[in-house]
SEDOTOR-940448 format. One line per field, with one value per residue (C-alpha): y, z, x. Coordinates in steps of 0.5 Angstrom, whole numbers, plus 500, padded with zeros to 3 digits. Each point is the difference from the previous one (the first is absolute). Layout:
py c(Y_...)
pz c(Z_...)
px c(X_...)
This chain:
py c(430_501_496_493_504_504_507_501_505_502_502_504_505_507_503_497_495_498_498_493_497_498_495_496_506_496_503_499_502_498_502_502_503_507_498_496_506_504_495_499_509_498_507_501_505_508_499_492_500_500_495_495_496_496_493_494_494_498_492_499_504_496_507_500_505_498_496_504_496_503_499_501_501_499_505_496_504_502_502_507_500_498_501_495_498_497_497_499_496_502_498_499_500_501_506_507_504_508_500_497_502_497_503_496_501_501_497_499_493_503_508_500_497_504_507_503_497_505_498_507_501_495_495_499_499_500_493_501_495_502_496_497_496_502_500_497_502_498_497_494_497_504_498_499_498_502_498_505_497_505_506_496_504_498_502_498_499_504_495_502_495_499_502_504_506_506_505_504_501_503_497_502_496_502_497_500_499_495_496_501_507_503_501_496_493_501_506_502_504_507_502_495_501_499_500_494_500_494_499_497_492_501_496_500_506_499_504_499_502_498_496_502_496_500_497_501_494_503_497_500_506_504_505_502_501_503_501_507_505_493_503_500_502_495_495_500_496_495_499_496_494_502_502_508_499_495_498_500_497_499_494_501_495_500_493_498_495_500_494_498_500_494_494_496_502_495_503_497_500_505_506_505_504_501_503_497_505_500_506_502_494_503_505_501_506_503_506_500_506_503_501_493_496_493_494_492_495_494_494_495_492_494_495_506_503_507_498_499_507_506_503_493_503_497_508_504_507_503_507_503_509_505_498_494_494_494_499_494_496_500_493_498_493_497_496_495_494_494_495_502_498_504_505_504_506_502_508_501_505_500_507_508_506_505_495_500_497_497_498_493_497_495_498_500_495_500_495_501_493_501_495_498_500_495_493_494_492_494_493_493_496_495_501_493_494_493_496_494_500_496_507_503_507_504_503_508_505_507_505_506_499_508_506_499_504_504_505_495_502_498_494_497_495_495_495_492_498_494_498_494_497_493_495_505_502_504_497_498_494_496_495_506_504_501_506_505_506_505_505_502_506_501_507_502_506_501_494_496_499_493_495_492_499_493_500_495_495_493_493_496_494_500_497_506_502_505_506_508_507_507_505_507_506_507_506_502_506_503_498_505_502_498_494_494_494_495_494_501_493_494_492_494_494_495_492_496_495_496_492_497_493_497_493_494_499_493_496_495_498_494_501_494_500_500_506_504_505_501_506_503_506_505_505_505_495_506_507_505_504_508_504_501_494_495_494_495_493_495_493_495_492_495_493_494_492_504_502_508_501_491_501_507_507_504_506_505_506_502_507_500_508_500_507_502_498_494_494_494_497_494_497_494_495_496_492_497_494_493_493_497_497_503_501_506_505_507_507_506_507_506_507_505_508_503_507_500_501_496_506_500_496_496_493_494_495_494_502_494_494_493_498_493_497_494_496_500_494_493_493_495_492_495_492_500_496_499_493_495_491_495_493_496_496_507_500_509_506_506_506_507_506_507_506_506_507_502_502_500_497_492_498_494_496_494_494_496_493_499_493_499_493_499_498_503_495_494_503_507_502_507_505_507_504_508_501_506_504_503_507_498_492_500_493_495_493_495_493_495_493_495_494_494_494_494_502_502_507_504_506_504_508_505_507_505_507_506_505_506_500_504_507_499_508_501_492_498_492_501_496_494_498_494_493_494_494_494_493_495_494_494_494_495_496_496_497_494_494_494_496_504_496_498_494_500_497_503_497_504_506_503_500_502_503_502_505_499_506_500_504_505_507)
pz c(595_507_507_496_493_504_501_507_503_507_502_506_505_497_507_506_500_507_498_503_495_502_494_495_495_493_494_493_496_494_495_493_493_499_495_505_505_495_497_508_501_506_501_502_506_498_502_495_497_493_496_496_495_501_503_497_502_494_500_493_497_505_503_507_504_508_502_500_506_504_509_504_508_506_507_506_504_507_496_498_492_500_494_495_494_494_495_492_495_495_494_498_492_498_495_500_501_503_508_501_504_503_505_506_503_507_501_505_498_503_500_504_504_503_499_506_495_496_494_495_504_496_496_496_498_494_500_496_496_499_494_502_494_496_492_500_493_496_494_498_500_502_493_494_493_493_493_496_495_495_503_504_505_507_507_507_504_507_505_503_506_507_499_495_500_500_499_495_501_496_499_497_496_498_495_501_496_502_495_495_498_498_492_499_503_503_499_505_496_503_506_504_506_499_505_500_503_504_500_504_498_497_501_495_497_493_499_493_496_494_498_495_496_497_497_505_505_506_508_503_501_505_503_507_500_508_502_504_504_502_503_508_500_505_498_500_494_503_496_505_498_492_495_499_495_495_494_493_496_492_498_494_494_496_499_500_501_505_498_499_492_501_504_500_500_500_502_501_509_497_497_506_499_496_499_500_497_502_496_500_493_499_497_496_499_507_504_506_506_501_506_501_505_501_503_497_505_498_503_499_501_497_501_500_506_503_499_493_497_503_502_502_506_501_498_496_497_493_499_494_500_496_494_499_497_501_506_501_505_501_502_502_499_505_496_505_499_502_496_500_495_496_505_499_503_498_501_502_499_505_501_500_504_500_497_493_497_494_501_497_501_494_500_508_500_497_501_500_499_503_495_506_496_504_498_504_496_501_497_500_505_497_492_500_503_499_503_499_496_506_504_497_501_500_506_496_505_497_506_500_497_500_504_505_501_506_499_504_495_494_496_494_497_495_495_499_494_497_494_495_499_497_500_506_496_505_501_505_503_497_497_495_502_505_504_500_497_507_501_508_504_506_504_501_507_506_504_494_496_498_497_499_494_499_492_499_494_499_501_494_501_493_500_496_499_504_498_503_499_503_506_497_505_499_503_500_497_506_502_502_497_502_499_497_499_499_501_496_497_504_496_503_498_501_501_498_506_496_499_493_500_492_499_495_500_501_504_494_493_495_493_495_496_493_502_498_506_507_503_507_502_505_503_506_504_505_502_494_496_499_494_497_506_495_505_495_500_498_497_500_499_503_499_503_497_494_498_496_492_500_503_500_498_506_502_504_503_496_502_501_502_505_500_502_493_500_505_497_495_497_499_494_501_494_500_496_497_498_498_507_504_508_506_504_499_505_499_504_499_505_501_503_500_493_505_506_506_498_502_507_501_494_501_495_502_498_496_498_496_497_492_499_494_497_494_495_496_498_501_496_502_496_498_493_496_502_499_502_497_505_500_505_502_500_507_500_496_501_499_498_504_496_503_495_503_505_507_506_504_501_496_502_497_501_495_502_495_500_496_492_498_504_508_505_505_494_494_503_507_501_501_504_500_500_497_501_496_503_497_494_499_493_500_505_499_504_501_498_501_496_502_496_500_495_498_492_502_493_501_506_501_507_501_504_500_503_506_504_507_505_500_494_496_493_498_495_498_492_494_501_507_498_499_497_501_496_503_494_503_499_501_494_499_494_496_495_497_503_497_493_496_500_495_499_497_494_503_507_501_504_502_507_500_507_502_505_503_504_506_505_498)
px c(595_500_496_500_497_494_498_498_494_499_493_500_495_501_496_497_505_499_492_497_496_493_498_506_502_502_504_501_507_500_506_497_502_499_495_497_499_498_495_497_500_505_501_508_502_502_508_500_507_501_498_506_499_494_502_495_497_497_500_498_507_503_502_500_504_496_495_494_497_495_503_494_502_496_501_497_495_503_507_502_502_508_505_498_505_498_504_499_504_504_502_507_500_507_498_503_495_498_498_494_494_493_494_499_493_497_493_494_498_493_500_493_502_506_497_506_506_503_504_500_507_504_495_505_508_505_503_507_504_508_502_506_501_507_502_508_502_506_504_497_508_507_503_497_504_498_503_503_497_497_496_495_496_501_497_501_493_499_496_495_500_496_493_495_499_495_503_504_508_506_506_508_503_507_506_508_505_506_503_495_499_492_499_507_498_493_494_495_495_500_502_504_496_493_494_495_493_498_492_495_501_506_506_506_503_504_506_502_506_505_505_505_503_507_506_505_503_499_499_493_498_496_495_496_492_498_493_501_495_496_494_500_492_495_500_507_506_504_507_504_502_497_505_499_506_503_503_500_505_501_503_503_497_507_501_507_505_507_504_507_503_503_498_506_508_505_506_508_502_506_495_500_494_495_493_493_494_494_495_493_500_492_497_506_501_497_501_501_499_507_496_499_505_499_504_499_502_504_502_506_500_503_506_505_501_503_507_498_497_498_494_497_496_493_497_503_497_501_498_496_501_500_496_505_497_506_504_506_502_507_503_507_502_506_505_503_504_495_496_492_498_495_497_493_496_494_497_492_497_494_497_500_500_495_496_497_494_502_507_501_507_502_505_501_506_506_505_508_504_507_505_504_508_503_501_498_501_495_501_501_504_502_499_499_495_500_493_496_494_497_501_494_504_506_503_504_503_500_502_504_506_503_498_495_493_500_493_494_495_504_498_503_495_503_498_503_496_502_502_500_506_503_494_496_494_494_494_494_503_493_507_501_507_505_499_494_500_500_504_503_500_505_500_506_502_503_498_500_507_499_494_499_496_497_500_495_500_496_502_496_504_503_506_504_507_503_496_502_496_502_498_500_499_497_498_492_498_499_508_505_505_507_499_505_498_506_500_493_500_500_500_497_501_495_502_495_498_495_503_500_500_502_502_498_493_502_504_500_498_500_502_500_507_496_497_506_499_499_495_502_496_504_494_499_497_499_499_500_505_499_500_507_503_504_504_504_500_506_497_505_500_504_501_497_499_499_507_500_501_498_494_497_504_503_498_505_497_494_498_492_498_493_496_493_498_504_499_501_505_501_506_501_506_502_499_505_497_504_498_502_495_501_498_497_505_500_504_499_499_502_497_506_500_503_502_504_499_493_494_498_493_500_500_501_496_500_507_501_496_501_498_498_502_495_504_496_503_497_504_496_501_498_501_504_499_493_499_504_500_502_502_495_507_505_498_499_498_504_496_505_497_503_501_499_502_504_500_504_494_499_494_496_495_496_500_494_499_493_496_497_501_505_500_503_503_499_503_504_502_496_504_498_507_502_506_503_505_506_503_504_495_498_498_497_497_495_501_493_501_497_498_501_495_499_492_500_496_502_503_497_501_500_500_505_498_503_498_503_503_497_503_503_499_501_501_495_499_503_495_504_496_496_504_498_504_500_501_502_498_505_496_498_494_500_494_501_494_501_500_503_496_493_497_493_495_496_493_502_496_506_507_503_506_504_504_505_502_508_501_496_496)
């Protein structure tokens, strides 16, 4: 390991150093084997050292120890023979291994050449090769851990670490006991010190042992195993920085469960003190070490705080000793004079101390609820809310009416639930409902002592009646106690604000007088009644042209009840029918509210129509008689008109003469005449003037007939609508024979009489 890893050798003139060479001199040195030199016959000097183990140069194996190169060293002529150092190679092979040794040769590279140069001195050498490779021997790990868990055989390994070795050493390895104990919790067979042999190649060394098993609770338990008289022959151990000594330890296999009794404690802010119980719950029963000591960590957290319970530090420690297997908790709780609500804490179990393998903490938390005894009230203020439909919500105020909330983490939730009430029903908004089923939730605390609260509900633009439903408070489940809740009802009312418009569906309407009855039709004309709504109407009628109990039956506040299932109301006014003919006669009828005050958005509109009566009786007119006989010299006829009927409306028709055998204008003056009857006429005559003259003409005859006036209604021409007038002719024409007696002859073959014809035709 030294000069770089090279073994150096020095040459040098043993007599006759000061001789001057007359020729070059050359020189061989060459490193061989042992089984080289003596392979070759090399003979070796008397005073050669003993040899040591033999080094190698075998290429094949993979062994080499030098570099068996040969050096060749020329001495010029004219020089004397100096020192001469040559320098070989050797391998570092990381191998533990005995001192090893190899033979450097001196040679003449031409023997006959130089027959003065003697090298029988010193022809050879031992090149010696110090192994200083080092064995670091250990412990594999400084702890090992092994289950108890039924009689397992164990071992700790010794390593071997650095290098290979070739030789063989002894090793002690001894065992002591700590917590554990040899033959109760672990057995070494044999002696608890034992020798072990390290071979060549070999590099682990097992140290077995076994684990005893048993039913007790116990901690971990432990014992040492040292490596001792560490060999300190070349080559040499190396322990620094190994582990000469470590640890075992038994991990007890018992599976048990640490955990509280009861997970959740409700407990009045008066009850002073009390325990909570945390016990080993599993394997029940268990034995437990009496030498066994162990503490259980717990911590506390939750709304309540220090000034609430004790102990409410972060970390807390319980203690388990003496072979007991339950403990308590002892916690205090303050009573004070302060509204807080329902206060929580919570303990964990979180860890153990020694440790144990198969602890399992379940449950690991328990929670204690402090009832707060003191009293604090929330409700409405007002009880009572009045809004409009249009609004589409509600403003409540529920606040904190007594005591007040002084912890900062103490929350009080509370419920404002809706309820249906008189013509309120929940529903979707979709035109079914009023308000929607949804319950609210308000956080009272220390910030907040008072909460507005928008209750929605739906505008579904129905006319309704004045509707109202309720607001319940309650508490959550989570809700502390202490809690009153007074006012815990609210009303609503909801004034509807959807306009209803119900008035005649006409402003007018005709009727005959012999229809017996007039039909006036009131309705919702807009907008739309609710369920359960009802607005009254008063049906009344008044007098006009036509006059009450003569011309139709009164009517005075006829109740007419609209609602969502009825819209429309016909309203039938008796006529009273007579036998006088009468002009156009109108009444009215009139709309009122049957409630007073009258509802709010409701309309009447129109609130009032006018019903026409038609008189439905006939007036006939006609000529009586209906033929009439004239004198040609009486100078006129008169023509007799009969009214038959009666009414109160002058009736008027035309008479119009017209010619037969008679000539207008020759024989009669013609005539086209209207002639009108007034209220209470019966009778009205015609004049025709007849005119005279003196041709004999025979009786001849005219006609008068009979037509309406415009804008006569219900006046008809009677039977009698047709006159004949005859005119008696009073002109004579006479006829006589002249003379009055004729003689004639019997021979005669004929006689002629004349007549004579007196007076014109």
């Amino acid at each position: 390991g030294t000069n770089n890893n090279q073994l150096c050798v020095v040459v040098k003139t043993v007599e006759n150093q000061n001789v001057i060479l007359a020729s070059e001199l050359q020189l061989k040195i060459t490193p061989l084997t042992f089984q080289q030199q003596e392979a070759m016959g090399i003979p070796l000097p008397p005073d050669f050292p003993p040899k040591p183990v033999a080094a190698s140069v075998n290429y094949i194996t993979g062994r080499v120890d030098f570099k068996d190169s040969v050096h060749c060293v020329t001495i010029p002529a004219g020089r004397k023979v100096e020192d001469i150092t040559v320098c070989i190679p050797i391998c570092d092979d990381e191998i533990d291994e005995a001192d090893e040794g190899f033979v450097v040769v001196l040679e003449l590279k031409d023997s006959a050449k130089y027959l003065s140069v003697d090298l029988s001195t010193r022809n050879a050498t031992l090149g010696r090769i110090d192994d200083n490779d080092v064995l670091r021997i250990g412990f594999e790990q400084a702890r090992y851990e092994f289950p108890e868990a039924g009689e397992i055989r164990a071992a700790v390994i010794i390593k071997v670490d650095g290098t290979v070795t070739e030789q063989t050493y002894m090793i002690d390895v001894s065992a002591s006991d700590g917590t554990a104990i040899n033959g109760l919790d672990y057995i070494i067979g044999g002696e608890a010190t034992q020798r072990f042999t390290i071979r060549p190649g070999q590099q682990n060394i097992s140290f077995p042992f076994e684990i005893v098993e048993d039913s007790i609770l116990e901690q971990v338990e432990c014992f040492t195993i040292s490596l001792e008289n560490i060999p300190e022959v070349e080559p040499r151990f190396e322990t620094q920085g190994t582990i000469t000594t470590t640890t075992v330890c038994i991990l007890d296999r018992t599976a048990f469960v640490i955990g509280f009794r009861e997970t959740l404690t409700n407990v009045e802010e008066n009850v002073g003190s009390f325990d909570i119980s945390v016990a080993i719950l599993s394997p029940d029963p268990v034995t437990v070490d009496p030498e066994l000591t162990f503490r259980v960590f717990y911590s506390a957290s939750g709304t309540a705080g220090a000034a609430d319970y004790s102990p409410s530090s972060g970390f807390n420690l319980l203690t388990f000793s003496n072979g007991i297997n339950e403990t308590f908790i002892t916690v205090t709780i303050t009573d004070d004079d302060l509204f807080e609500g329902t206060e929580t804490f919570s303990y964990s179990l979180f860890g153990v101390s020694p440790a144990f393998s198969l602890l399992t903490f379940a449950p690991n938390v328990t929670t204690v609820n402090i009832m707060d005894n003191d009293d604090i009230t929330i409700g409405f203020v007002p009880v009572n809310y009045t809004v409009n439909e249009g609004a589409g919500e509600v403003l409540v105020n529920v606040s904190v009416l007594d005591g007040s909330i002084v912890n900062s983490d103490t929350e009080i939730e509370v419920l404002l639930t809706p309820r249906e009430g008189t013509g309120v029903e929940f529903g979707s908004g979709d035109g079914t409902g009023d308000i929607f089923p949804q319950t609210y939730t308000v956080v009272f605390n220390q910030s907040a002592t008072s909460h507005i609260v928008a209750i929605k509900f739906f505008d579904d633009m129905v006319y309704e009646n004045p509707e109202f439903f309720f607001i319940d408070l309650s508490l959550t489940a989570n809700s502390q106690n202490g809690v009153n809740l007074s006012p815990s009802t609210a009303a609503v009312t909801i004034n509807d604000d959807d306009p209803v418009v119900i008035g005649f569906a006409s402003t007018s309407y005709s009727v005959l007088e012999s229809t017996g009855s007039a039909v006036v039709t009131v309705s919702v004309l807009s907008g739309t009644l609710g369920p359960g709504t009802q607005v009254g109407v008063l049906f009344s009628t008044m007098g006009g042209t036509a006059t009450s109990d003569t011309d139709f039956s009164s009517v005075s506040g006829r109740q007419l009840t609209f609602s969502s299932s009825v819209t429309s109301i016909d309203v039938s006014v008796n006529i009273l029918q007579d036998d006088i003919q009468e002009q156009l006669e109108q009444f009215s009828a009139g709309l009122t509210f049957s409630q007073s005050p009258p509802p709010m958005r409701v309309t009447l509109s129109p609130d009032a129509t006018l019903i026409n009566i038609t008189d439905t009786d006939v007036v006939f007119v006609e000529f009586q008689p209906d033929s009439y006989s004239v004198g040609e010299g009486d100078g006129a006829v008169i023509l007799t008109l009969v009214k038959k009927g009666q009414t109160d409306l002058p009736v008027s028709v035309v008479v119009t003469t017209e010619d037969d055998s008679a000539e207008a204008g020759s024989d009669y003056d013609s005539v086209q005449e209207t002639v009108t009857f007034q209220p209470g006429e019966m009778t009205k005559t015609v004049s025709v003037t007849i005119r005279e003259d003196t041709v004999y003409e025979g009786e001849e005859t005219f006609f008068a007939g009979l037509s309406l006036s415009p804008g006569q209604t219900n006046v008809e021409i009677g039977d009698n609508d047709d006159l004949n007038t005859t005119i008696t002719d009073n002109d004579v024409v006479s006829f006589e024979f002249v003379p009055a007696v004729y003689s004639v002859t019997e021979g005669q073959t004929a006689v002629v009489l004349t007549v004579v014809k007196t007076g014109q035709s």
